[in-house]
C-alpha positions as CSV (number, residue, x, y, z in Angstrom):
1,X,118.7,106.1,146.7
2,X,119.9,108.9,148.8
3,X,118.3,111.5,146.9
4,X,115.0,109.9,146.9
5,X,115.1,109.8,150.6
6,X,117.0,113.1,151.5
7,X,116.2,115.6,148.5
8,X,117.8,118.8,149.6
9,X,115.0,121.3,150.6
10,X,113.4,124.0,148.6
11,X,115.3,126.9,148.0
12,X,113.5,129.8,149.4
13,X,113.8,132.3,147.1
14,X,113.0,130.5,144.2
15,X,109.9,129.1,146.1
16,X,108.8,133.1,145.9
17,X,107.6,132.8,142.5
18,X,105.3,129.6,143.0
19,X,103.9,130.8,146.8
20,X,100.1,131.1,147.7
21,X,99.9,134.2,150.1
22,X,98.3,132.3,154.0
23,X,98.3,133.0,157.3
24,X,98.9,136.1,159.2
25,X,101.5,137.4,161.8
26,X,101.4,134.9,164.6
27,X,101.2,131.2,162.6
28,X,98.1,129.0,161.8
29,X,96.6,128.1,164.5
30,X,94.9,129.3,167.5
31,X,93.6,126.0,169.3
32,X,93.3,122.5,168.0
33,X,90.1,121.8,169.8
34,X,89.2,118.1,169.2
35,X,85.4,117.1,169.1
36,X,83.5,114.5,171.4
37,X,84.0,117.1,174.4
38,X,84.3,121.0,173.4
39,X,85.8,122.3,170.6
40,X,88.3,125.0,170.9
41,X,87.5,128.0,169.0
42,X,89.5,128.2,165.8
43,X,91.3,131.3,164.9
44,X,93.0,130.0,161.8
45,X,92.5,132.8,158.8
46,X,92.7,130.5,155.9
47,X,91.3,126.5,155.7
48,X,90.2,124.3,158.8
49,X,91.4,123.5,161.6
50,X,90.6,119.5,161.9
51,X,89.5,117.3,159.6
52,X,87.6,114.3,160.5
53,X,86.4,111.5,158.6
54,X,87.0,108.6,156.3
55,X,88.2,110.9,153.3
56,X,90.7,113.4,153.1
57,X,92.4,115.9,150.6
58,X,95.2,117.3,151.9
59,X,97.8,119.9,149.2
60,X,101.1,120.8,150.2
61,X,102.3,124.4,149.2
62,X,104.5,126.9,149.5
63,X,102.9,129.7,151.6
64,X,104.2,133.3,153.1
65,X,104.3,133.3,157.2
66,X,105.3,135.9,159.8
67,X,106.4,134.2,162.9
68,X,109.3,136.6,164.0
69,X,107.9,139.9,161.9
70,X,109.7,138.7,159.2
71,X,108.0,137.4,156.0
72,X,109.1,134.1,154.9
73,X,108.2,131.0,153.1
74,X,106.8,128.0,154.5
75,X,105.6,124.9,153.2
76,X,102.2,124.4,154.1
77,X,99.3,121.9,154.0
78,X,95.7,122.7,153.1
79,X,97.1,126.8,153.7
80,X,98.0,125.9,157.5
81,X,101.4,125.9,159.9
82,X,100.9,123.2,161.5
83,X,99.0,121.2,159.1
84,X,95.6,120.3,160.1
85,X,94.7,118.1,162.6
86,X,93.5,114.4,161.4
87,X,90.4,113.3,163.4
88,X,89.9,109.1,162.8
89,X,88.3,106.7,164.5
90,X,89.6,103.2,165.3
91,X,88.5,100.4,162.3
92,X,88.0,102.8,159.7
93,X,89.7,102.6,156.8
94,X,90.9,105.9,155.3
95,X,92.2,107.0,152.7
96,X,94.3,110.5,151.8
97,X,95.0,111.8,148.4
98,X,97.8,114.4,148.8
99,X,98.8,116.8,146.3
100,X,102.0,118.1,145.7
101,X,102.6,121.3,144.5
102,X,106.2,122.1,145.3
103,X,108.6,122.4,142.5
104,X,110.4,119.6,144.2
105,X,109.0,115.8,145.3
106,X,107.6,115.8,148.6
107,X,105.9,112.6,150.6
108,X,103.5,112.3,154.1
109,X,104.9,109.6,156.3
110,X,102.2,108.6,159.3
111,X,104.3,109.0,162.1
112,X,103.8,105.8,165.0
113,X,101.0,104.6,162.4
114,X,100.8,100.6,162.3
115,X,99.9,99.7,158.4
116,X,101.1,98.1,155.2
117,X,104.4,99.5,154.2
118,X,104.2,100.9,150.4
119,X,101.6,103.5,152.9
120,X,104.4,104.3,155.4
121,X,105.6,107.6,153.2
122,X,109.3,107.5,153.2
123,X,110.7,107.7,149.5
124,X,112.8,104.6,148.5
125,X,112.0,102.7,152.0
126,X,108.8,102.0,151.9
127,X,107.8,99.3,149.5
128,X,106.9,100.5,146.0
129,X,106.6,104.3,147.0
130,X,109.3,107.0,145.8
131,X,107.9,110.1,146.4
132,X,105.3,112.6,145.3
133,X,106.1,114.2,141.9
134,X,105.6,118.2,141.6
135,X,102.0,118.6,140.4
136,X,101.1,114.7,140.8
137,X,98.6,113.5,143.9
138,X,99.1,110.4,146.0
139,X,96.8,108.0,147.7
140,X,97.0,106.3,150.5
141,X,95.0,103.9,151.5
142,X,95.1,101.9,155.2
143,X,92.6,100.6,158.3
144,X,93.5,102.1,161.3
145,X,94.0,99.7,164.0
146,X,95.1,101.3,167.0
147,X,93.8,104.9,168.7
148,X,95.4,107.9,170.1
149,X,97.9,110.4,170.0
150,X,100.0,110.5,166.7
151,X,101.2,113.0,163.9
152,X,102.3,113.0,160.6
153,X,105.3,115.0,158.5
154,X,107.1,114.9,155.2
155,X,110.0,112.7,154.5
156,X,111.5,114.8,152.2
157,X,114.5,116.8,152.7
158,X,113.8,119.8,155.1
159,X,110.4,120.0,154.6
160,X,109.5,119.2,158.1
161,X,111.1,122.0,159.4
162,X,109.4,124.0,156.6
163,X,106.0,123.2,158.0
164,X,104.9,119.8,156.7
165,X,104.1,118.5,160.2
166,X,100.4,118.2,162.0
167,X,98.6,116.2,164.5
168,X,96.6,113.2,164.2
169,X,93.8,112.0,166.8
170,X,92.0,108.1,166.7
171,X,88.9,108.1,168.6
172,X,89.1,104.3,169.8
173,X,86.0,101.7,169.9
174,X,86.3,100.9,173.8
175,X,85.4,103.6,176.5
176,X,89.0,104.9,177.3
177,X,90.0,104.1,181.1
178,X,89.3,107.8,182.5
179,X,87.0,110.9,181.6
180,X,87.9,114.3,180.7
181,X,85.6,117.3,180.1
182,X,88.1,119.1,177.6
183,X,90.2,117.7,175.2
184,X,93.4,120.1,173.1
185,X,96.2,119.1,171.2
186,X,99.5,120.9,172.2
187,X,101.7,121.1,169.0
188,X,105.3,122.5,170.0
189,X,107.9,122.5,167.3
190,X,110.7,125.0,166.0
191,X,111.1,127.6,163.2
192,X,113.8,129.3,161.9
193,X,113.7,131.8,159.4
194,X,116.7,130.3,157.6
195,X,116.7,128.3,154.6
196,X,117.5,124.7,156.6
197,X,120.1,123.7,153.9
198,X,121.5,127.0,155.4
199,X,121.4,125.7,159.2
200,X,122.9,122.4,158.4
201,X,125.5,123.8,155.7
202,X,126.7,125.8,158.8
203,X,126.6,122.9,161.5
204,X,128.5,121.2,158.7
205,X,131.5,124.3,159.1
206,X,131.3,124.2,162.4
207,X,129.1,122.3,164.4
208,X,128.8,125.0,167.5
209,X,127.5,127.6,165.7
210,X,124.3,128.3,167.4
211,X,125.7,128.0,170.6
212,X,126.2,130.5,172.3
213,X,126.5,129.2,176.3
214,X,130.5,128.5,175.9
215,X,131.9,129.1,179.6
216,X,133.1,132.8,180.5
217,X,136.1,134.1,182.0
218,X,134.4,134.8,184.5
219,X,132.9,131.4,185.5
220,X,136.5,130.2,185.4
221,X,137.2,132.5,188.4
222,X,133.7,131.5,190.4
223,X,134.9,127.9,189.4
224,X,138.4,128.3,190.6
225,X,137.1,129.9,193.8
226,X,134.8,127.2,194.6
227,X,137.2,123.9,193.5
228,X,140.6,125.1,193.7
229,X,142.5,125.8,190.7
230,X,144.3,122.3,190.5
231,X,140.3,120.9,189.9
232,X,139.2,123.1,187.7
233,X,142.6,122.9,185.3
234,X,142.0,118.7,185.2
235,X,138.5,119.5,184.0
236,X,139.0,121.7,181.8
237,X,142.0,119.9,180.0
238,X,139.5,116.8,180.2
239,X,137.0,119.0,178.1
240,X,139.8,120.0,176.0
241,X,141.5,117.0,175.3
242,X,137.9,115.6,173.5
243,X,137.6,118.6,171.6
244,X,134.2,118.5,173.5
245,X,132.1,121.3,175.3
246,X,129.8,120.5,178.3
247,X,127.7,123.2,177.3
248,X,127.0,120.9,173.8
249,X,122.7,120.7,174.9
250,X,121.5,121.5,171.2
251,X,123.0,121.5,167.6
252,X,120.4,124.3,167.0
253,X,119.6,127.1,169.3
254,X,116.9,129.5,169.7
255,X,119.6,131.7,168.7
256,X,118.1,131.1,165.1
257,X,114.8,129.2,166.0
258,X,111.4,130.8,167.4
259,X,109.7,128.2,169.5
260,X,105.9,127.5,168.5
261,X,102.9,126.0,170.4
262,X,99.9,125.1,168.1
263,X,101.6,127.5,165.2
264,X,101.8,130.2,168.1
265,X,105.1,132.3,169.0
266,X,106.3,132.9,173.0
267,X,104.6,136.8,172.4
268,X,101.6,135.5,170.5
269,X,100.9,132.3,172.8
270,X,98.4,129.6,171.9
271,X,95.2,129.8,174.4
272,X,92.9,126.9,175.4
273,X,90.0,127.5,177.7
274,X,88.5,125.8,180.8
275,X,85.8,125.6,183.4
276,X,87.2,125.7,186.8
277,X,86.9,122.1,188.3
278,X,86.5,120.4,184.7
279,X,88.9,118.0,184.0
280,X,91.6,118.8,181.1
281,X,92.8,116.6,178.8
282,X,96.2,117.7,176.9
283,X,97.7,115.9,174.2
284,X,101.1,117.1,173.8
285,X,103.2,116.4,170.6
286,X,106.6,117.3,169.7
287,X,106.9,117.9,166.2
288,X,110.2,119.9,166.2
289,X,112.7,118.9,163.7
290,X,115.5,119.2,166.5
291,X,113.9,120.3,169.9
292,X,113.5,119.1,173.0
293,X,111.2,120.4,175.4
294,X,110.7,120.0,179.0
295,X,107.0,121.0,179.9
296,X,105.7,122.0,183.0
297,X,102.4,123.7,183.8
298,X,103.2,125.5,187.4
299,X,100.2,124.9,190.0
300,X,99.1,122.2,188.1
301,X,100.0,118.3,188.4
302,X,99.7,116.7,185.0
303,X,98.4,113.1,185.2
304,X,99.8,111.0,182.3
305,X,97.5,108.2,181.0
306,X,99.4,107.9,177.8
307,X,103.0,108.1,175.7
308,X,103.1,107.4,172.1
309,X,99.1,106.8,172.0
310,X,99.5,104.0,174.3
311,X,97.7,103.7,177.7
312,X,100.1,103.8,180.7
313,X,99.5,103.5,184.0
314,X,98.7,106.5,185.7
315,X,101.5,108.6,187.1
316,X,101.2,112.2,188.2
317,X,104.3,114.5,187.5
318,X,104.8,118.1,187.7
319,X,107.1,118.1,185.1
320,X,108.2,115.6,181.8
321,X,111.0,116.2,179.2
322,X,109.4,115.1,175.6
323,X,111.9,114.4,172.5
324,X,111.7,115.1,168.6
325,X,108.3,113.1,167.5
326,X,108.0,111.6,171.2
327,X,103.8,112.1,172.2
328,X,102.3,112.7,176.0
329,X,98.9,113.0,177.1
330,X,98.5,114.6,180.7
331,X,95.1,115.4,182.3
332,X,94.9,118.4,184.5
333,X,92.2,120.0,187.1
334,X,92.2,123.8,187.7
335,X,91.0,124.1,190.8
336,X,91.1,128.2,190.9
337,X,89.5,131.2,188.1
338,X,92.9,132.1,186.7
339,X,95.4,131.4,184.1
340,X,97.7,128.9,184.1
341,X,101.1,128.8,181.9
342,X,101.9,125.7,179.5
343,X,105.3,126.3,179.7
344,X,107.6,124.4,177.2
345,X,111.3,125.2,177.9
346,X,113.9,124.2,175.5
347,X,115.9,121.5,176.5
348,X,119.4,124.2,176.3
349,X,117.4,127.1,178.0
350,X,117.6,129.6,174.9
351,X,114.3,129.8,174.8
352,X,110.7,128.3,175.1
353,X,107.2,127.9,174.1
354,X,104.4,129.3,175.9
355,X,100.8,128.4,176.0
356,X,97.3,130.1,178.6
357,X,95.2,127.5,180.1
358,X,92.5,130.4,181.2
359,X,88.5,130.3,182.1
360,X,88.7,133.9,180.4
361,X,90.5,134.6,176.9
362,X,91.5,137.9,178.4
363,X,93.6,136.3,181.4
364,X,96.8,136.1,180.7
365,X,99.4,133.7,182.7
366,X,102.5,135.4,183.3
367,X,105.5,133.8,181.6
368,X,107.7,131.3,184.0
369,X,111.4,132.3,184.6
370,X,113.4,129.6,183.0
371,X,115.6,127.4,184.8
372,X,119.6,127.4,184.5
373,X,121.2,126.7,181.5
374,X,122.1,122.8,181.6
375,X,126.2,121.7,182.2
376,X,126.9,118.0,180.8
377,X,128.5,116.1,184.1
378,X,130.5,112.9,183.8
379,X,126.9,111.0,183.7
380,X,126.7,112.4,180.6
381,X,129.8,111.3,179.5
382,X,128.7,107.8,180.7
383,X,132.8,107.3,181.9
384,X,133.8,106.2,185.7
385,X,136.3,109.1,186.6
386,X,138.9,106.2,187.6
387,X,138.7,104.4,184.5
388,X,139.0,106.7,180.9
389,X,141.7,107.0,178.1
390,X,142.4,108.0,174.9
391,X,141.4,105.8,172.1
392,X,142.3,105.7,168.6
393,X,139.8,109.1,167.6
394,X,138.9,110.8,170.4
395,X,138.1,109.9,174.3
396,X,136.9,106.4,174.8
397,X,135.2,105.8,178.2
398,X,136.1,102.5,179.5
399,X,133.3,102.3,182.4
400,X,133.7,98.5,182.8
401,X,133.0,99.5,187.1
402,X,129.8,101.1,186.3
403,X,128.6,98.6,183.2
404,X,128.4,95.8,185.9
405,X,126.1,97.7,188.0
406,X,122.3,97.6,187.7
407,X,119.7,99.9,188.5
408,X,117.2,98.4,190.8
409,X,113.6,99.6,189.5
410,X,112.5,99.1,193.5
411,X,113.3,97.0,195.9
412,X,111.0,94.5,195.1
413,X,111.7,93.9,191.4
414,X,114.5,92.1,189.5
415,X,117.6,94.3,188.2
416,X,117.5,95.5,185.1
417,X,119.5,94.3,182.9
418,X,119.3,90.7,183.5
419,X,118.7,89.5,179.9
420,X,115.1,88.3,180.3
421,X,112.0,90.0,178.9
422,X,111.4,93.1,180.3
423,X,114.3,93.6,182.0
424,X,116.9,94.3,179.3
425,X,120.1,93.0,178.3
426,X,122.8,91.3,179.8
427,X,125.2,91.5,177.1
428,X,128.4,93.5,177.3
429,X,128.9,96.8,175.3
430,X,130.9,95.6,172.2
431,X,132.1,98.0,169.8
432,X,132.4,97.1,166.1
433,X,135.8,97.8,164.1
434,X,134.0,100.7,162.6
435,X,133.2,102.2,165.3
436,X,137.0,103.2,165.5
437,X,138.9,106.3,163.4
438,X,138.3,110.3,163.2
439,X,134.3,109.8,161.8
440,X,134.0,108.7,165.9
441,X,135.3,110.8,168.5
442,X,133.7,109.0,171.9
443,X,133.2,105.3,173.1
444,X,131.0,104.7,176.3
445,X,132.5,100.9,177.0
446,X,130.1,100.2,179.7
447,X,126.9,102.6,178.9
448,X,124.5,101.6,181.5
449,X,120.8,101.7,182.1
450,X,119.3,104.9,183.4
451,X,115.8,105.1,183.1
452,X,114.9,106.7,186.3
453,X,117.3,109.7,185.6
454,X,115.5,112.6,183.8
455,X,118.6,113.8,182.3
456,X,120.8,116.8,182.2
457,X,119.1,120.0,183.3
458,X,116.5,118.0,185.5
459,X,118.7,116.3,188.0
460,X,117.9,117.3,191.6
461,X,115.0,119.7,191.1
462,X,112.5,119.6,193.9
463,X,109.8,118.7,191.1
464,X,108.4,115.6,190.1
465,X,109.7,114.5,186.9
466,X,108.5,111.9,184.3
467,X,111.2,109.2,183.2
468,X,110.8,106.0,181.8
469,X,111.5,103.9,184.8
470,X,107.5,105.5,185.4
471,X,106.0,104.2,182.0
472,X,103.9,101.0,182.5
473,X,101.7,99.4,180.0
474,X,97.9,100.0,181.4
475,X,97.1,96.4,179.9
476,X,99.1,93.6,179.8
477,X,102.2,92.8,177.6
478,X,100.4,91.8,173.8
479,X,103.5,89.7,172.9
480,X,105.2,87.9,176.7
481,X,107.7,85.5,174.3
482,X,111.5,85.8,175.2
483,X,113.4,87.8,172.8
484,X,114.6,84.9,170.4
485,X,118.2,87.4,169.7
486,X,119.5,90.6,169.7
487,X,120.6,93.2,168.0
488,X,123.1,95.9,169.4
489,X,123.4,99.0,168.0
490,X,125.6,102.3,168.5
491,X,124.7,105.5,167.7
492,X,127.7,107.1,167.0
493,X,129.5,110.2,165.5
494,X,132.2,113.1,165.5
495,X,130.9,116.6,166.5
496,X,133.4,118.9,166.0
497,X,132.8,117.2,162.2
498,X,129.1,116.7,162.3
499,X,129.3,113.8,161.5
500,X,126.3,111.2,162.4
501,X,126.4,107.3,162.1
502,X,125.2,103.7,163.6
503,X,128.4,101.7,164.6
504,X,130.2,103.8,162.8
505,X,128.9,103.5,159.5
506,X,126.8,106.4,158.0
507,X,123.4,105.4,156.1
508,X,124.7,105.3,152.5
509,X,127.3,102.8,153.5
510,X,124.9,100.3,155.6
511,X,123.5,96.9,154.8
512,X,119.7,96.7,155.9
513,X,118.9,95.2,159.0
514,X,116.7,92.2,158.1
515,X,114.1,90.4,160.9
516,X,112.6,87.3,160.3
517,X,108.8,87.6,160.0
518,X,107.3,86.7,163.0
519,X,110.2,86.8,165.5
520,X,110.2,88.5,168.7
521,X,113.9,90.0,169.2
522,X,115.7,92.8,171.5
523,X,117.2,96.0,170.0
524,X,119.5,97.8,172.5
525,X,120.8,101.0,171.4
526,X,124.3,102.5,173.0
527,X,124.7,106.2,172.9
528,X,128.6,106.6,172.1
529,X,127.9,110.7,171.7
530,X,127.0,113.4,174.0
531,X,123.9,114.3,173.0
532,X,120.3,112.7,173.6
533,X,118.7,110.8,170.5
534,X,115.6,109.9,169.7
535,X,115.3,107.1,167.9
536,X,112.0,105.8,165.8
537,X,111.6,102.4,164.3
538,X,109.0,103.0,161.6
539,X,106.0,100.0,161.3
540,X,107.1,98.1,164.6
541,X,106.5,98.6,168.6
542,X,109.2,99.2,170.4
543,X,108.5,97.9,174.1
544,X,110.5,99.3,175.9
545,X,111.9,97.2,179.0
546,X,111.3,99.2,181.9
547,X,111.5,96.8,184.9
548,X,108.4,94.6,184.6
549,X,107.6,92.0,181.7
550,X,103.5,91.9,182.4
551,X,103.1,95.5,181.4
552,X,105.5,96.5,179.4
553,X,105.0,100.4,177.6
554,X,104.5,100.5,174.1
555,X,106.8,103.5,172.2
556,X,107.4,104.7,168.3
557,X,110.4,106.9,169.5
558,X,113.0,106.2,172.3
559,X,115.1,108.8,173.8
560,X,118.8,107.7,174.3
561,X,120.8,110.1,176.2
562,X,124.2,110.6,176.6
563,X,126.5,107.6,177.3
564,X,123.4,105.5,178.0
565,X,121.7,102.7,176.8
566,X,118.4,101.5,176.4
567,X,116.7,98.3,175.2
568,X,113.3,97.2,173.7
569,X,111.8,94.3,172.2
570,X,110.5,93.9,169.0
571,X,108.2,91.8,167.6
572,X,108.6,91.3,164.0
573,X,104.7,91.8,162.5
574,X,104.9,93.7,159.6
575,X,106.7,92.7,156.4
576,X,108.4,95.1,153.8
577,X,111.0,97.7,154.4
578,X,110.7,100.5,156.9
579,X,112.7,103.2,158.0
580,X,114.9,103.4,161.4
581,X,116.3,106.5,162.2
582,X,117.5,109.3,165.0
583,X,114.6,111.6,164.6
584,X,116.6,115.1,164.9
585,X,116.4,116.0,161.3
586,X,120.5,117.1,160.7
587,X,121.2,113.4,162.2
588,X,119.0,111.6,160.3
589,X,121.5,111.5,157.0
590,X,124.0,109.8,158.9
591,X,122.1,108.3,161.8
592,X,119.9,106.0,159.3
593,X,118.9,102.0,158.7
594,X,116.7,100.7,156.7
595,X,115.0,97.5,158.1
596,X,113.9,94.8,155.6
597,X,111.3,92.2,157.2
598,X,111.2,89.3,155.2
């Protein structure tokens, strides 16, 4: 079944004799401009920009792009990088016949999408569905029942980070709970002009490849200076001993990847257009296939209304760190005639992506200056400096102090972490028998709640910063029951081997998880690595507990950082099989469930 779910990509230079010549220097698309307020002019050379309706025809092909000044191949839909934007409307019932023309199978999975599973898109998960046959058409077929913010992708080998990604906009029935004069989609994502079976062949070799922020001889004697020689030997040795680096932010740098916005390189920058005093309403989506971005718009607070197409309850924020397939809509208000940067840094600092909010296409915002590169601390490491030894395969943090503590959400609320609904679990961090040997390399024993820390890189900024101790439901809690059980899971893996896994056991080597129909259980995830994760449950909610049970926020994707936990409850609505997976694309071989509800 593997190699229905994780064909490898297509090879690039075979690809040259089937490719239909697209898109110009610069990417697809200018603006994503949505209708209902004003549209946003489209610059795209070749097919349209949205698509809005009932019906759709959507090909996938391979397609020459410039993004870096170099020609290479992409995999395109309807002649576009991004794909276009979907336009439906809430109670409709579409359906999408999408042709494949690759030499290889391909497949469209509806990414945060509730609806039957055999239309969910992922090859040999989904009920009845194995992919898209070169030269055959699919047709899918579903009501929508929910509005927003969503996007869709391939779920076939690399494709994704080939191009087979675009955003997706429901119009819902009800008024929505605030007004806007202007309405954009802000697509960010990553492209490298390497074949991806080349990127992950070489993480495979050696897993620090594209970094290239390892510390400096110098730093050792700033360091030194600072701390005293006798500190900075124990934390080096520490470093050493895991075979670990704290400069480990990203498995892929923008040492090989361009950062886009809406198609658009950091030179070329996407441009959406406004009316000083109108309200602006931005719809960011990260569609990267290993990215992180931390976004910020300077002289502008962004007001989010909604994560993962779901209303929250307002919060203003100058600044909010989105991960891989995570969704945000802000609203701004320009006060003054100028530009304004959307600024989209990359979560390791090696590079961004860059955007002009402007009443005048020919004012340009000057680019930011990007903040330090981020250092992993022992928060990261999710270990209590008192308590830590080696374990059988690498460092195991025994943090059994800092497990025991909660983290008040304020003063007048319960600790999290108390085992009701909402609140999280009060179970202890247990770690399965296969959780221990080489294919693991770190433990977190006592990985502990931290939802109002905005992670590595963000920590003690004089900005506001989004986390998910902010995220309220805007209406109440659809499901209130008490989880009925629940499921602990730990992502887990070796770096130095690249190696990914859940407790320990990669994807080809799992049982399903199986939910009763009709349950209502708890999921907490334990990061046991050093990176951040985002996690996606295909078909099912995922409330996340953030502190209070009456509005709890409704999420497809879940960032886990680094030696941290989270929780969420699910309620168990949907039957079939669906997919459950980190969503950086080199994890998801390992990193990989398939859920059966029955």
């Amino acid at each position: 079944m593997l190699d229905k779910i994780f064909p490898m990509a297509p090879d690039f230079d075979s690809g040259r004799r089937r490719f239909v010549t697209g898109i110009a220097a610069g990417g697809a698309l200018a603006g994503l401009g949505l209708g209902g307020k004003v549209f946003a002019e489209s610059q795209a050379s070749n097919g349209p920009v949205e698509l809005r309706g009932t019906r759709f025809k959507l090909s996938i092909d391979p397609m020459v792009v410039d993004f870096t000044g170099k020609k290479r191949i992409a995999t395109a839909v309807n002649g576009v990088v991004p794909a276009p934007l979907l336009r439906w409307k809430e109670g409709d019932h579409v359906r999408l016949d999408v042709t494949n023309n690759l030499a290889e199978d391909s497949s469209i999975h509806w990414h945060g999408i509730i609806l039957p599973s055999e239309m969910d898109g992922v090859p040999g998960i989904s009920n009845g569905f194995h992919g898209i046959k070169p030269g055959e058409t699919h047709h899918y077929a579903f009501d929508v029942t929910q509005s927003g913010t969503y996007w869709y992708h391939s779920h076939s080998g690399f494709q994704e980070q080939t191009g087979v990604y675009g955003p997706i906009v429901i119009d819902p029935i009800e008024p929505e709970p605030f007004s806007y004069d202007r309405d954009y989609v802000v697509m960010l994502s990553d492209w490298s002009d390497e074949n991806p079976n080349t990127i992950y062949h070489k993480l495979k070799k050696l897993s620090h490849y594209y970094n290239f922020r390892e510390r400096t001889i110098g730093e050792l004697f700033s360091e030194i200076e600072d701390s005293g020689v006798g500190a900075v030997w124990n934390q080096r040795a520490m470093w050493n001993d895991m075979r670990m680096s704290d400069r480990d932010i990203s498995d892929v740098t923008g040492y090989t990847y361009t950062f886009l916005m809406n198609g658009h390189a950091p030179a070329d920058g996407w441009t959406g257009l406004f009316k000083r005093g109108e309200k602006v309403r931005l719809r960011f989506i990260n569609g990267a296939a290993m990215t992180f971005f931390d976004v910020c718009i300077p002289g502008l607070k962004m007001t989010v209304v909604a994560a993962d197409g779901q209303y929250v309850q307002p919060v203003s924020v100058d600044e909010f760190r989105i991960g891989v397939a995570e969704t945000y809509d802000v609203i701004v208000e320009p006060k003054d005639d100028r530009a304004y940067a959307v600024f989209a840094q990359a979560i390791d600092r090696s590079g961004y992506a860059f955007g002009n909010l402007t009443p005048d296409p020919s004012l340009k915002a000057e680019v930011p200056e990007m903040d330090p590169a981020p250092i992993l601390t022992h928060t990261d490491m999710g270990m209590d400096m008192g308590m830590m030894h080696m374990g059988h395969g690498g460092m195991r943090h025994d943090m059994a102090g800092m497990g025991k503590k909660s983290m008040p959400m304020d003063s007048g609320k319960p600790m999290m972490g108390n085992g009701k609904a909402g609140f999280g679990s009060s179970q202890a961090v247990v770690h399965a028998p296969t959780e221990y040997g080489p294919h693991v390399d770190m433990r977190a024993d006592g990985a502990a709640y931290r939802l109002d820390d905005p992670g590595v890189g963000l920590r003690g900024l004089d900005r506001r910063i989004l986390t998910y101790a902010d995220l309220f439901n805007l209406n109440k809690t659809p499901d209130p029951r008490e989880p009925e059980r629940e499921i602990q899971l730990h992502l887990t893996g070796n770096m130095s081997r690249y190696m990914w896994s859940v407790n320990g056991v990669k994807f080809a080597d799992a049982e399903p998880l199986r939910f009763k129909f009709g349950e209502r259980l708890r999921i907490t995830l334990v990061n046991d690595t050093m990176m951040n994760h985002p996690i996606h449950l295909h078909g099912l909610w995922s409330d996340l507990e953030t502190g209070d049970p009456d509005y709890i926020p409704r999420k497809h994707t879940a960032i886990v950082q680094p030696g941290a936990k989270v929780s969420y409850l699910v309620t168990a609505d949907a039957m079939g099989g669906w997919a459950y997976h980190c969503h950086l694309l080199y994890h998801m071989l390992g990193m990989f469930r398939k859920v059966e509800v029955v």
